[in-house]
C-alpha positions as CSV (number, residue, x, y, z in Angstrom):
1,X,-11.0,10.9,5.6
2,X,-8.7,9.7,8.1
3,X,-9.4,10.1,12.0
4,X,-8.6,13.5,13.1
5,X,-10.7,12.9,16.8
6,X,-8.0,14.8,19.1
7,X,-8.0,12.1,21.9
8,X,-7.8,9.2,19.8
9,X,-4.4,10.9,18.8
10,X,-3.2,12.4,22.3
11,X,-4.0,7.9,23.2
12,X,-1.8,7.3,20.3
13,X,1.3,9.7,21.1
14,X,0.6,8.3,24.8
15,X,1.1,4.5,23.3
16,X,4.0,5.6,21.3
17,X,5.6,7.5,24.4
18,X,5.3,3.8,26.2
19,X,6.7,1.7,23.1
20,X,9.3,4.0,23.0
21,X,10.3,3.6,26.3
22,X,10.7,0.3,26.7
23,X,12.3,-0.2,23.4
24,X,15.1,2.2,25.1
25,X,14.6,0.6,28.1
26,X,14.9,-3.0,26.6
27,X,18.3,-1.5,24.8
28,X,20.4,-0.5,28.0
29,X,19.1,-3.7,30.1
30,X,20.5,-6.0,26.8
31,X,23.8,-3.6,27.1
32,X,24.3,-4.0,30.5
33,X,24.7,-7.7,30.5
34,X,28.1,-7.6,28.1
35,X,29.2,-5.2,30.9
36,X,28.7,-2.0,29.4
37,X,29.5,0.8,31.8
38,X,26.3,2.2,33.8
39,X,26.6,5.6,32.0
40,X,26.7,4.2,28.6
41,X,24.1,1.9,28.3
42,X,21.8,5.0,29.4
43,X,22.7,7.2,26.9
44,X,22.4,4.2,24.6
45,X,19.0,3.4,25.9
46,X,17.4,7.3,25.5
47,X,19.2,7.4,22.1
48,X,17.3,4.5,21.1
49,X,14.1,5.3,23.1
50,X,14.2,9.5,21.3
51,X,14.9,7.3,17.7
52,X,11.7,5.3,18.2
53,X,9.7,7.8,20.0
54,X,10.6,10.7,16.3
55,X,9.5,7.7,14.0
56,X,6.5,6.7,15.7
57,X,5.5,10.4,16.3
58,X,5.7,10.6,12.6
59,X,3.5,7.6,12.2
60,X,0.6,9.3,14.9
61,X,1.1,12.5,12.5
62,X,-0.2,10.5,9.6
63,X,-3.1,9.2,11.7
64,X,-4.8,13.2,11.4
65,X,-3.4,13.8,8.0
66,X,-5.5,14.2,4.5
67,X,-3.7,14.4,1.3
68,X,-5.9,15.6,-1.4
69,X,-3.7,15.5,-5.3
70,X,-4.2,17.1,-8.8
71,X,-6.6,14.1,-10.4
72,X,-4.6,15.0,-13.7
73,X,-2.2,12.5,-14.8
74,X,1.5,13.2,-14.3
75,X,0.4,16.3,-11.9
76,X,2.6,16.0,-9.0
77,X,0.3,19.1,-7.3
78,X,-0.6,17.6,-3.4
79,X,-1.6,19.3,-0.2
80,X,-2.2,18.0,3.1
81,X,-4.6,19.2,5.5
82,X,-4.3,18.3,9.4
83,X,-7.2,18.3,12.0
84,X,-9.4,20.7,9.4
85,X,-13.4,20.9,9.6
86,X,-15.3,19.2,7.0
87,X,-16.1,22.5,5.0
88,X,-12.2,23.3,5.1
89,X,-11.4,19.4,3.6
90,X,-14.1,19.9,1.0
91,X,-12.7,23.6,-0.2
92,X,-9.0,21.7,-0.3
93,X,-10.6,18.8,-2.5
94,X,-12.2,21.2,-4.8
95,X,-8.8,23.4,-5.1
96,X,-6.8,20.1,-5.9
97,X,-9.2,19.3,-8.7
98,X,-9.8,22.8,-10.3
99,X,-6.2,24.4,-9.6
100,X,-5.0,26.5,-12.8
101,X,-0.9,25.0,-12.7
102,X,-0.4,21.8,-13.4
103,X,2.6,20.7,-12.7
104,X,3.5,18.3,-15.1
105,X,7.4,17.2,-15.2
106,X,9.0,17.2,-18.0
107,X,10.7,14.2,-19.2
């Protein structure tokens, strides 16, 4: 089960707010030495510190996230389960195992 503590993943959305913004920070002060007007280079910098800020959010999102999936072959049945209790994790597992549609593709 992955780690689903809420402070360990308010410290992570913290870390990535900070990598975030000095990748965008790093991106206007490399702009601005080819001369790139003031008002550019900012808007470059928050476009590239929002870009990395999204991804890495969706990286912290995976941190709390359980994906339990149909144990039959070729079943492409999955659900995820975010910041649950253990009894709501073990009623998801047991559904994923024992759920009457599999859905099989066809090939």
């Amino acid at each position: 089960m992955a780690s689903t503590n809420p402070r360990n993943l308010r410290l992570a959305a913290g870390a990535a707010l900070v990598v975030a913004t000095v990748c965008g920070a790093t991106t206007a002060i490399r702009l601005d030495a080819y001369n790139v007007p003031f008002s550019l280079a900012v808007a470059c910098g928050l476009g590239a510190a929002s870009t990395a800020f999204a991804l890495l959010m969706r990286l912290v999102g995976r941190l709390g996230t359980t994906v339990y999936a149909c144990p039959v072959d070729g079943c492409n049945f999955r659900a995820r389960l975010t910041a649950a209790s253990p009894a709501d994790h073990r009623r998801l597992r047991e559904a994923a195992a024992a759920h009457p549609a599999h859905h099989v593709p066809r090939s």
